[in-house]
Wavefront OBJ file of the C-alpha trace (Angstrom):
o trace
v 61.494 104.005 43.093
v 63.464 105.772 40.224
v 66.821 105.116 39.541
v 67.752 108.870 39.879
v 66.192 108.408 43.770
v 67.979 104.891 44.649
v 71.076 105.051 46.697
v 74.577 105.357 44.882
v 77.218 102.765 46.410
v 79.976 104.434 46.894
v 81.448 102.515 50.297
v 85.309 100.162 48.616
v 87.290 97.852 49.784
v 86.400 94.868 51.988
v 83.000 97.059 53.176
v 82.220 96.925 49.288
v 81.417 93.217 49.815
v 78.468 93.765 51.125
v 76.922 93.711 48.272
v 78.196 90.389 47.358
v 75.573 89.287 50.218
v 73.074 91.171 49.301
v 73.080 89.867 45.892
v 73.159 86.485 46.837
v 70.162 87.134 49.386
v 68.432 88.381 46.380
v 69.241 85.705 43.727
v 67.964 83.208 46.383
v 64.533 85.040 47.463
v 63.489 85.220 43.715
v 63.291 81.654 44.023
v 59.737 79.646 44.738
v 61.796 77.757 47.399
v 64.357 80.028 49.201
v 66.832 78.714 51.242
v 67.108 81.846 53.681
v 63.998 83.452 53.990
v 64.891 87.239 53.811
v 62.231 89.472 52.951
v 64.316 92.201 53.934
v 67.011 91.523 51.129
v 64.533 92.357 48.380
v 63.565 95.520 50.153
v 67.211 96.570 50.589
v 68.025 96.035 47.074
v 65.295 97.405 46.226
v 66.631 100.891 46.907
v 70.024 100.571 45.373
v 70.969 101.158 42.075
v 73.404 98.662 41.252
v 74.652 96.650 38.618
v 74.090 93.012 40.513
v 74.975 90.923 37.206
v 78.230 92.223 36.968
v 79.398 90.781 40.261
v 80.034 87.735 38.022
v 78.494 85.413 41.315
v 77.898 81.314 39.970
v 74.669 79.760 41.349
v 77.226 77.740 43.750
v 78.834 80.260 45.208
v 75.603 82.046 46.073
v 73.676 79.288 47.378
v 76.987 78.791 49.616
v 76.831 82.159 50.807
v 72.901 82.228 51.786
v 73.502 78.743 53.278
v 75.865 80.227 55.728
v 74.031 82.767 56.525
v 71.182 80.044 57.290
v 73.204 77.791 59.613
v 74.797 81.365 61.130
v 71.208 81.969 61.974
v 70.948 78.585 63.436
v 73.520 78.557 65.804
v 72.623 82.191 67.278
v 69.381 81.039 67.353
v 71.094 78.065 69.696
v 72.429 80.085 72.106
v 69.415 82.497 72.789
v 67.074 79.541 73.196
v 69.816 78.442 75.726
v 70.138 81.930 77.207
v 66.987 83.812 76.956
v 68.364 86.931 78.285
v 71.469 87.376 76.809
v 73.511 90.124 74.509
v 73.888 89.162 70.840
v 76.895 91.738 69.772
v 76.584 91.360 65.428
v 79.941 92.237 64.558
v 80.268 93.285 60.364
v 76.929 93.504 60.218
v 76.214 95.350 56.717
v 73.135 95.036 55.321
v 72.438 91.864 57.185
v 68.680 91.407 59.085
v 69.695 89.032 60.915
v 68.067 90.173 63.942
v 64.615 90.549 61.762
v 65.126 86.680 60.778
v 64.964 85.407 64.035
v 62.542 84.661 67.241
v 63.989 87.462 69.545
v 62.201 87.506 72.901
v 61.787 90.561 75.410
v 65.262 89.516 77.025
v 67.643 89.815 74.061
v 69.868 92.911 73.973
v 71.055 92.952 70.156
v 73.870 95.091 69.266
v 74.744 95.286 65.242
v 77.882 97.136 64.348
v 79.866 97.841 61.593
v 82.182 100.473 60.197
v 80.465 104.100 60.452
v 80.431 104.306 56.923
v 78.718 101.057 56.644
v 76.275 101.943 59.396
v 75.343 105.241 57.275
v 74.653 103.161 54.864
v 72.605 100.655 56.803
v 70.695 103.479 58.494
v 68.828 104.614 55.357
v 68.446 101.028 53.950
v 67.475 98.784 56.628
v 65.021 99.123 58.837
v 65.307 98.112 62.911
v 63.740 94.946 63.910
v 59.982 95.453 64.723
v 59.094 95.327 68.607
v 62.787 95.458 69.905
v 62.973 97.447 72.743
v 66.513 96.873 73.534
v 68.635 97.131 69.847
v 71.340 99.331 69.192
v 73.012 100.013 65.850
v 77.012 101.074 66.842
v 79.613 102.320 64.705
v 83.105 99.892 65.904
v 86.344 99.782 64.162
v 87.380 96.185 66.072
v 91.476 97.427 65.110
v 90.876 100.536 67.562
v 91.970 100.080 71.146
v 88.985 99.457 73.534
v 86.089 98.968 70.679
v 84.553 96.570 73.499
v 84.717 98.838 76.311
v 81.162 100.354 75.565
v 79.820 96.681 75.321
v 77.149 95.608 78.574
v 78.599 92.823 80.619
v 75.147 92.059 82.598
v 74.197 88.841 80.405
v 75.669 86.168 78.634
v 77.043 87.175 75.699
v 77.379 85.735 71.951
v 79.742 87.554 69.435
v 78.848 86.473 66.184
v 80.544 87.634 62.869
v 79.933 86.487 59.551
v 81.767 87.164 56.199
v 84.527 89.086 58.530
v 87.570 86.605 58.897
v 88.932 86.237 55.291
v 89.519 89.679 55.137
v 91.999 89.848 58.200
v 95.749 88.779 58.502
v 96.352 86.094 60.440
v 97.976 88.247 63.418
v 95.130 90.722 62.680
v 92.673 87.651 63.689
v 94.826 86.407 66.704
v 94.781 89.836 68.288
v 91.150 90.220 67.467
v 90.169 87.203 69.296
v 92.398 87.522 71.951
v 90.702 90.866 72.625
v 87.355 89.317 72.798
v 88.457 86.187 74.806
v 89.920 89.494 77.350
v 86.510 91.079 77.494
v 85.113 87.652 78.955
v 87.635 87.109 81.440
v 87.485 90.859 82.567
v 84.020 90.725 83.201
v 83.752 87.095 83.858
v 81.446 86.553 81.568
v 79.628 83.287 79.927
v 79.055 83.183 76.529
v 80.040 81.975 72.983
v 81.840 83.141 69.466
v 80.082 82.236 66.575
v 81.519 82.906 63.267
v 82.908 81.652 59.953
v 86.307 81.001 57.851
v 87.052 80.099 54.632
v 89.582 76.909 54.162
v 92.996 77.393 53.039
v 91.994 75.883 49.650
v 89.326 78.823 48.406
v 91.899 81.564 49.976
v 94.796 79.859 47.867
v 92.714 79.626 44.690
v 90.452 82.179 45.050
v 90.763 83.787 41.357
v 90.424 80.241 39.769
v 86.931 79.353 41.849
v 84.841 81.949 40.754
v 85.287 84.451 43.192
v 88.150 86.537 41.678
v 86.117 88.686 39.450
v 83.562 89.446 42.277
v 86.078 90.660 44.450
v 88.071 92.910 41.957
v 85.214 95.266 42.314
v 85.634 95.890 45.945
v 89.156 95.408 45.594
v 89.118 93.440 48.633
v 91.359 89.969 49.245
v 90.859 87.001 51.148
v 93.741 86.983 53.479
v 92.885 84.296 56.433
v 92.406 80.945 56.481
v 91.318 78.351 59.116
v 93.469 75.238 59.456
v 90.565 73.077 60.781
v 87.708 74.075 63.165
v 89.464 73.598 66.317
v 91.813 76.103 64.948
v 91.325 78.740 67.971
v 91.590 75.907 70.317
v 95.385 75.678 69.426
v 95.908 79.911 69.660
v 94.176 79.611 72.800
v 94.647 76.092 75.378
v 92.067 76.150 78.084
v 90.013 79.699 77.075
v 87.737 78.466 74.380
v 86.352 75.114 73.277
v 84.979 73.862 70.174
v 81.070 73.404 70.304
v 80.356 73.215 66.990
v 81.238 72.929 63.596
v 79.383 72.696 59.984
v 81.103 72.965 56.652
v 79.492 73.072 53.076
v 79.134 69.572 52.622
v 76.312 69.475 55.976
v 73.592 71.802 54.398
v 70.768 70.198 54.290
v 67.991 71.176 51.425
v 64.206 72.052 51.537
v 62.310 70.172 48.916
v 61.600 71.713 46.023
v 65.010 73.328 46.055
v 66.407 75.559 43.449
v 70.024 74.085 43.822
v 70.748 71.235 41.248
v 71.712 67.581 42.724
v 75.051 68.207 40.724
v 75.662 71.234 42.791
v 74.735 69.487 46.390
v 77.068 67.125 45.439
v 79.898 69.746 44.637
v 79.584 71.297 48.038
v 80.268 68.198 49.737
v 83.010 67.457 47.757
v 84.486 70.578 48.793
v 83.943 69.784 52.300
v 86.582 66.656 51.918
v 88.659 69.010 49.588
v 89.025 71.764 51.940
v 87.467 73.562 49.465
v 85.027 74.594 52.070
v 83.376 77.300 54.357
v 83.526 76.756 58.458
v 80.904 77.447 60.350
v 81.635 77.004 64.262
v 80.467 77.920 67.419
v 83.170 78.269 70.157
v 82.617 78.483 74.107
v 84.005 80.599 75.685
v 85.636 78.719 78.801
v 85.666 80.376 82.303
v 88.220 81.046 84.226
l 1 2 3 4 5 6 7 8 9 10 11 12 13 14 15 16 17 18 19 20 21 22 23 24 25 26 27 28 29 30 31 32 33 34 35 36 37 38 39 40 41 42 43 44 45 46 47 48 49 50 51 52 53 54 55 56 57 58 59 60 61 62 63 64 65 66 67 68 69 70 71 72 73 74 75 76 77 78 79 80 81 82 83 84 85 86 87 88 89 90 91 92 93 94 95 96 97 98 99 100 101 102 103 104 105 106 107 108 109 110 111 112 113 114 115 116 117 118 119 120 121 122 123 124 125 126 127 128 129 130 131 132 133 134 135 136 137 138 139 140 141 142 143 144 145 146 147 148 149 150 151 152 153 154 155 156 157 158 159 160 161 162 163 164 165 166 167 168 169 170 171 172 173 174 175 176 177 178 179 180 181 182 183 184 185 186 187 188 189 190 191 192 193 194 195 196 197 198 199 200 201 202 203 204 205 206 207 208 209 210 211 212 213 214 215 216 217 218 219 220 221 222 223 224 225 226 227 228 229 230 231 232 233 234 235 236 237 238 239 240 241 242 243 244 245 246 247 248 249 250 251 252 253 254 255 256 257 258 259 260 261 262 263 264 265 266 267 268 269 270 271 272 273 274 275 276 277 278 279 280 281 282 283 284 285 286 287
């Protein structure tokens, strides 16, 4: 493929990092020893004509990112094993395969959305998983009134979003969760939230840790930050509970690893720092 027939990006703001995923999904499956095994990266970027160097992304920071991804998988994974027919609802989803990357049996409904001009995008970039009978790809602004309504309530259901919550305001978050935690109790459903924050020490010093540059060319901000995992358990007593919770200090490595000892032990200095990425799974508590 030519570089006059490979998509133009020409999506901004906080959809424009995207690419910051893709790039690190890339950087990491050039390596003899991946840490997220994502065959479907290299064919998505592939077909884009894009200037990946100039995202100005360290080896840290994108072996953080792909190692989220990884235990993101992990914990989804979780909860389908635990709920074989269940509704996975992909929230931000981007150019993310995350369906493609894991076991999905005959019972899983999967649902990615994203903004319709990311989902445009997606549509001509990255294929649908092989085999799935029941996937949907869904356009959802989650700041419009009722973006749940269309949502089946027949299974238990996991909302997962990854690489979403740095990008809202705090009250922005609150209301967004307190819409989902609605849905359940409406429909009395079972189920779980499973997503990721960034600690108040990366927001805060965001241009001096290597990921101010990146983010000047989306022109996007991190905005949130998560006080500690159980962090929705104080917004919301008695409606969700705190299952689980990894930060950048619990990756583990494959042998053979591409990421320096130096750089394993950075990440779990962050961890104690606050420096960090959270990674939790919530339940969703029944009422």
């Amino acid at each position: 493929m030519t570089s006059a027939t490979k998509e133009k990006i020409t999506i901004t703001g906080v959809q424009a990092t995207l690419m910051m995923c893709v790039a690190c999904r890339l950087r990491d499956n050039n390596n003899p020893v991946p840490l997220l095994e994502d065959p479907v990266a290299l064919s998505t970027a592939g077909q884009i004509d894009y200037d990946w160097d100039a995202l100005h992304i360290s080896d840290i920071n994108a072996a953080r990112m792909v190692l989220r991804s990884r235990q993101m998988d992990r914990y989804t994974g979780d909860f389908i094993a635990a709920n074989p027919r269940c509704t996975v609802l992909h929230l931000a989803c981007g150019l993310d395969a995350r369906a493609q990357r894991l076991a999905l049996g005959p019972g899983v409904r999967w649902i990615d959305s994203d903004l319709p001009d990311v989902v445009e995008l997606r549509r001509r970039l990255v294929p649908e998983p092989e085999g799935m009978i029941d996937y949907q790809l869904l356009s959802t602004d989650i700041l419009e009134a009722g973006w749940l309504d269309s949502t089946p309530t027949d299974r238990p259901l996991a909302v997962v979003f990854e690489g979403l919550t740095m990008y809202l305001a705090e009250d922005t978050m609150r209301d967004f969760v307190s819409g989902i935690l609605e849905h359940f109790r409406k429909h009395q459903l079972g189920g779980q939230l499973i997503f990721d924050a960034l600690g108040s020490r990366v927001v805060d010093r965001q241009d001096s840790i290597g990921w101010g540059k990146t983010l000047s060319m989306s022109g996007a901000r991190f905005t949130w930050a998560m006080n500690g995992g159980d962090q929705l358990e104080k917004w919301f007593p008695g409606r969700v509970k705190l299952k689980k919770e990894a930060g950048s200090g619990d990756f583990d490595f494959p042998t053979g690893t591409y990421v320096p000892m130096f750089s394993r032990f950075l990440l779990r200095l962050m961890q104690m720092l606050n420096d960090m990425t959270y990674m939790v799974v919530y339940d969703v508590v029944s009422e």
